[in-house]
Structures are given as C-alpha cells and as structure tokens.
N, C-alpha and C positions, 0 to 999 in steps of 0.2 A: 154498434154493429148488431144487425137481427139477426136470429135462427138463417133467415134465408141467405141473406148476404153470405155467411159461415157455410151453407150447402152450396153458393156459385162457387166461392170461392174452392172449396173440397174438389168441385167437378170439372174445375178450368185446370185444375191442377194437376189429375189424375189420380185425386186422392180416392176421389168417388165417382159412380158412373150415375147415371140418370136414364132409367129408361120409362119406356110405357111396357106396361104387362097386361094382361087379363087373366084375370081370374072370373067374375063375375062383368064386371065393370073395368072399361081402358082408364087405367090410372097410372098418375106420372111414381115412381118408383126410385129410391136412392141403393147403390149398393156398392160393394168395396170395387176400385177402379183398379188400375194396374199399379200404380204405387201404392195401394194402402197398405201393403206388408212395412211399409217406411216407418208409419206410422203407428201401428196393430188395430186398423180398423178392420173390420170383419161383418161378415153376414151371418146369422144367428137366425136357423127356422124359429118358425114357429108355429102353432095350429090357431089360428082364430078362433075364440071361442064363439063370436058372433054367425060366423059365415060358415066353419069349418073347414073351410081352406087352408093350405100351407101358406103360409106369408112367411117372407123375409126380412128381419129387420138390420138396422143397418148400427152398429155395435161401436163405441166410444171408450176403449178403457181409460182407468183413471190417468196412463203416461201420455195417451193422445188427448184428452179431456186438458191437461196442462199445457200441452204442446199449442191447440188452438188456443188457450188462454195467453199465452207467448207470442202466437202468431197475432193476437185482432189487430194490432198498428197495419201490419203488413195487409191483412183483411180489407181495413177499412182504405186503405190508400189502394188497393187494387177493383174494388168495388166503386170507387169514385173515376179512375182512372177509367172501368167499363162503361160506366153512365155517360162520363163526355167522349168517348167513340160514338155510342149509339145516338146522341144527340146531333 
C-alpha cells in the first residue's frame, strides 16, 4: 500500500478533505475532513520557510499513525476495489 493509496483512502472516507489552494501556485492540498476528529488528524500551520506563506500541514499522531497501520488490509482491498470501478 503507497502514501498515496493511504491519502484516497483518508479522503473517500472523510477522513481527509483534498482541495486545491493558492497561495502562489494552484496546488492539490490534503487537510482534516469532517471525520478526522475520529481519528486525531488535524491541520497544523505553518510558515514556509521557502515562500513565507502560511501552509497547512496535515498532522498524524502516534494513535492515528497505528490506526492506519491496522487499517492497510482494509486500505488495500478498498483501493483495488476503486481501480476495477474506474476500469
């Protein structure tokens, strides 16, 4: 199971939302959905130190860092299940 499969998975769920933002540049952007209180994912500014912009990062503590470790069976059989939809 990659990183990214682990972000559909978050954002079909509700876990996480996905939008596009600008700041500088239209960039696709991860951030806590309407269930991530479920879980304790959270958005955490930040100041880029390159840009100086406020960024948002999108926050995993160590009980949701297990939790997706418990979920990847479930991950990866939902992630297969999307690919032969879209197939």
């Amino acid at each position: 199971v990659t990183p990214r499969e682990i972000n559909h998975f978050l954002i079909r769920s509700g876990f996480a939302d996905a939008r596009v933002e600008s700041v500088f540049v239209e960039r696709r952007v991860m951030r806590a959905g309407e269930r991530s209180e479920e879980v304790g994912i959270y958005d955490k500014p930040r100041l880029s130190p390159r840009t100086g912009a406020m960024t948002y990062t999108l926050m995993f503590p160590p009980e949701t860092q297990h939790w997706i470790l418990r979920c990847l069976p479930d991950i990866a059989v939902a992630e297969e299940q999307g690919k032969e939809e879209t197939e």
